[in-house]
N, C-alpha and C positions, 0 to 999 in steps of 0.2 A: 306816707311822708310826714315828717315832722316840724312842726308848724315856727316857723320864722316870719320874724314883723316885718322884714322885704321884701316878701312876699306879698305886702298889700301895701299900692304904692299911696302918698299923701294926694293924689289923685284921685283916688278910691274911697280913701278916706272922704273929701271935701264933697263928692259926688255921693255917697251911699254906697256901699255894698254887702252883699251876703257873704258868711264864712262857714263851711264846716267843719265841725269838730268832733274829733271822736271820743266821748268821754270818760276820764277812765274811773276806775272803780276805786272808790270812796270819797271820790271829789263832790262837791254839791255844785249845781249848776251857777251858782254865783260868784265861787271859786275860779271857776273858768273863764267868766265875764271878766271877773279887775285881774287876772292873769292877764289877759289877750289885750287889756287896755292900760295894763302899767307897760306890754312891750311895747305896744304900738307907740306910747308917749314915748317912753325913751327913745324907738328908733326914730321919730321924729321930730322930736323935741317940740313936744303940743302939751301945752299945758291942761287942756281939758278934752276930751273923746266921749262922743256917746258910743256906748257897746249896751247893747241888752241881749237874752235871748228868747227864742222863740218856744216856748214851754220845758218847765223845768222833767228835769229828772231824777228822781229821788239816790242820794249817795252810794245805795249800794246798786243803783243801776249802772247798765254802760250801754253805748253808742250815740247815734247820731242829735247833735244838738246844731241848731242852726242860731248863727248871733247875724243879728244886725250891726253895722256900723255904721259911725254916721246920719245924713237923715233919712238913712233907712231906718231907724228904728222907729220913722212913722209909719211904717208897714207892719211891726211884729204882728198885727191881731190877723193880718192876714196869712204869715204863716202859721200862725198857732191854732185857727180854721181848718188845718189840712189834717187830710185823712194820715192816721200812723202805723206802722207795721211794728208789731215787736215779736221776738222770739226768747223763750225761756222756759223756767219748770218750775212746778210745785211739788210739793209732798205732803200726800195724806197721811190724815193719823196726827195730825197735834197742830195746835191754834199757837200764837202768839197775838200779844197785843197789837202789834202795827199792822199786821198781817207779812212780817217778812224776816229776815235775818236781825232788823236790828233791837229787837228788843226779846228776852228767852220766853223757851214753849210755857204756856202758863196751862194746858190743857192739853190729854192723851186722849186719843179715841181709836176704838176699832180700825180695822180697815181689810182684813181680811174676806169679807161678805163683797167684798170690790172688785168687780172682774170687765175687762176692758171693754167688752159690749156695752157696760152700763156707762162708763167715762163717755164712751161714743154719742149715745143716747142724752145724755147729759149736756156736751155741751150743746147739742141742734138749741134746748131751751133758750141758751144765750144770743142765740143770733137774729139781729133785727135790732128792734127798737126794746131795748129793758130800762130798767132802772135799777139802780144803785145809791148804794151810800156810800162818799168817801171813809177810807182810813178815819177815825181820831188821829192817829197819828199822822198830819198832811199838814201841809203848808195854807190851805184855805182857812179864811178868817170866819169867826161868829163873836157879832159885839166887839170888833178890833180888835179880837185877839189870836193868837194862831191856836189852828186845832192842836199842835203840836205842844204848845203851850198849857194848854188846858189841861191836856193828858199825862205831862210830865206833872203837873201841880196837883195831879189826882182828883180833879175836880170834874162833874159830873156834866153833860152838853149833850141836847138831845139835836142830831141828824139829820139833815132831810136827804130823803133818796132824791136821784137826778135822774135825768131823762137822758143814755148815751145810746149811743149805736152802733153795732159791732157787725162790719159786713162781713167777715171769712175770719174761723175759727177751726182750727185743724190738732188734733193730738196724737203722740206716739206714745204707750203706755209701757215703762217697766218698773209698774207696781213694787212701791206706792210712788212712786216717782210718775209724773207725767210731763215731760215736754210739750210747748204748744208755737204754734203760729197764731198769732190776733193782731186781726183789718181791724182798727175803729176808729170813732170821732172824738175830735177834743174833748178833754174831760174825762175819760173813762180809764179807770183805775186798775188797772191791771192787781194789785194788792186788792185789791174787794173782788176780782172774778176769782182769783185764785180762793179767798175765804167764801165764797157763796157758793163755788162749783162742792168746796169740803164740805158746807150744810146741805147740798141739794142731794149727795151722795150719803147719807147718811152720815158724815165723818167729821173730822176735820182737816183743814190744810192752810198751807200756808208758804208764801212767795220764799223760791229759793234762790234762785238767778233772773233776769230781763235786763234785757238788751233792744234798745231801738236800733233797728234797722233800716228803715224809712219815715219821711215826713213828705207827705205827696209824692213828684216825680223824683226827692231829693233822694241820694241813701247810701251809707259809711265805704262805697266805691272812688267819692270825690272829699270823703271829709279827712282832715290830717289829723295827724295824733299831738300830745302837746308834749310839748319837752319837760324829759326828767330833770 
């Protein structure tokens, strides 16, 4: 269903509530935030609304984003706490800088020596407690400045790997293509499992589609799409 401001009555508003949103592909999650809060003003003629949401999703992702409204958005950290389900696919065989569609392959690799026993094999390592490095290419700050930032100005930022955790992790392989399902906790970077699975494989790879499909019990069954 697609998403109207009468749908959430000035009740809702003055009280708190949760919204889902299904989001779509090339929007940045803040795009959708002063969307849903310029409609929400106009249909009720409020001069000011808090809308935030509950952890971003990089532009060329799509699904379920959760916004707070109202004083619920002294809640976000507790949605943004919740375990997330995503589904999507990578492709071995070539690296890019951000590790996904938006920026070109900058590196070719093998990937013929790649055979679906070993992707199997491969991700058990990922499950549990790992660590990672975000993207350069991410919206996380070093020194007030965004990684994103850093990396378009070519300018050099040394990473610290992070501590996530990925409870269920499942692949369907049609080489070099592999689709996946990943259970994990805040924080973990679906664009760095996708480039760490291509180094651990001998190869490269890199994010070609993701799609969130859950945040905790929440998931794109009760979330609305936004008006074209």
């Amino acid at each position: 269903m697609e998403f109207s401001a009468d749908q959430i009555s000035l009740e809702q508003i003055q009280n708190g509530c949760l919204l889902a949103i299904d989001k779509p592909l090339h929007w940045t999650s803040f795009q959708v935030v002063n969307k849903v809060r310029w409609m929400l003003r106009k249909a009720h003629g409020l001069k000011k609304i808090k809308v935030g949401h509950c952890g971003t999703l990089d532009p060329l992702a799509t699904g379920l984003l959760l916004l707070c409204i109202g004083p619920y958005t002294k809640k976000i950290h507790e949605y943004q706490g919740l375990e997330k389900t995503y589904t999507g696919a990578l492709l071995l065989g070539a690296t890019t800088p951000s590790y996904d569609l938006e920026t070109a392959i900058d590196q070719h690799y093998p990937w013929d020596h790649i055979q679906p026993r070993m992707v199997q094999d491969c991700i058990e390592k990922f499950k549990g407690k790992i660590f990672q490095k975000p993207p350069l290419f991410s919206a996380l700050k070093k020194e007030g400045k965004r990684l994103y930032e850093i990396a378009r100005a070519g300018e050099q930022v040394e990473i610290e790997a992070r501590e996530v955790h990925i409870s269920d992790f499942s692949v369907e392989c049609s080489l070099p293509e592999i689709s996946f399902e990943v259970v994990c906790s805040k924080g973990t970077y679906i664009r760095s499992l996708a480039h760490d699975m291509g180094q651990e494989l001998g190869s490269g790879a890199h994010l070609i589609r993701l799609r969130r499909e859950k945040i905790g019990h929440y998931d794109l069954a009760s979330a609305y799409q936004m008006p074209t």
